[in-house]
C-alpha positions in Angstrom: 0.0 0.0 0.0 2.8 2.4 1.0 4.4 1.8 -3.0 1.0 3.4 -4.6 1.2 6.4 -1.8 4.4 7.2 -3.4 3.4 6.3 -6.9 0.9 8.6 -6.8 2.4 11.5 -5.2 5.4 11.2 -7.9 2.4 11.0 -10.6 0.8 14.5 -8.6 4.1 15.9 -8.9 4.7 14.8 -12.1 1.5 16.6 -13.5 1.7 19.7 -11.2 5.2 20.0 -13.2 3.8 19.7 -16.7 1.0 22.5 -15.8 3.7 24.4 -14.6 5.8 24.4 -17.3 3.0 24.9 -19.9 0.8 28.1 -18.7 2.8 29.8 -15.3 6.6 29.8 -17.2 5.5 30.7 -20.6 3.5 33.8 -19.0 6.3 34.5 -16.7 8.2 34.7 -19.8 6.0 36.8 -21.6 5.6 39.7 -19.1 9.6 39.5 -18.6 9.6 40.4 -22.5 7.2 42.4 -22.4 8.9 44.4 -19.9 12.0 44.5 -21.2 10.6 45.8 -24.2 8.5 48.7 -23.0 11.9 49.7 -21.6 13.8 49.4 -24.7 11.3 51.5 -26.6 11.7 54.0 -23.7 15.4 54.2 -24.0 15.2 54.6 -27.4 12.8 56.9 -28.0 14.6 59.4 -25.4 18.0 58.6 -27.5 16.4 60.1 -30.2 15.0 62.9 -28.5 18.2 63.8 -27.1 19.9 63.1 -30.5 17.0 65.4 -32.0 17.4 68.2 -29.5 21.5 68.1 -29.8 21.2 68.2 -33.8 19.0 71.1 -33.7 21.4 73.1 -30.7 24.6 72.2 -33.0 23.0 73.3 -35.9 21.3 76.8 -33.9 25.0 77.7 -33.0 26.6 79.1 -36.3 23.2 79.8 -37.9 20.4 81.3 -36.2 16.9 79.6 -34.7 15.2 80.6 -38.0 18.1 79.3 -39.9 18.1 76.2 -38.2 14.2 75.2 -38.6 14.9 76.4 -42.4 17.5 74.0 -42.5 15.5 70.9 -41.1 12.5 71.5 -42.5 14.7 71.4 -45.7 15.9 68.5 -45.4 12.9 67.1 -43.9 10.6 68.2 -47.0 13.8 66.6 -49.3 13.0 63.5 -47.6 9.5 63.0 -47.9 9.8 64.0 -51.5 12.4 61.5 -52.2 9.7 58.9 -50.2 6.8 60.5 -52.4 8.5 59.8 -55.8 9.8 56.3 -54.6 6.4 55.2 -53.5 4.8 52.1 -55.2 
């Protein structure tokens, strides 16, 4: 009698195991990467706002604050006209 006590506590274990594995780690997972990737978009959407704001203070410091918008709204006009005429 004591041999299927411990047959079926290995068999509980067994199967608590295989649930575990198969829903609790693959959301654990999942909200770890999820996670990880709100903070990457974070990081790198303030990189480019820094890189943005440095650009424009490099540029505003041998031309003026008019100059400077002229100048990247120049450039960005050239590039969505380059994007319009490459369209499909």
């Amino acid at each position: 009698m004591q041999q299927y006590a411990t047959k079926f506590a290995d068999l509980v274990e067994q199967v608590a195991t295989k649930v575990k594995k198969m829903t609790i780690n693959r959301v654990a997972q999942a909200i770890r990467l999820t996670g990880l990737g709100i903070l990457v978009a974070t990081l790198g959407f303030t990189a480019l706002i820094f890189l943005a704001w440095a650009i424009f203070n490099a540029l505003k410091i041998p031309l003026t604050t008019a100059g400077t918008f002229a100048v990247i709204g120049a450039v960005l006009v050239g590039v969505g006209g380059f994007m319009w005429f490459k369209r499909a």
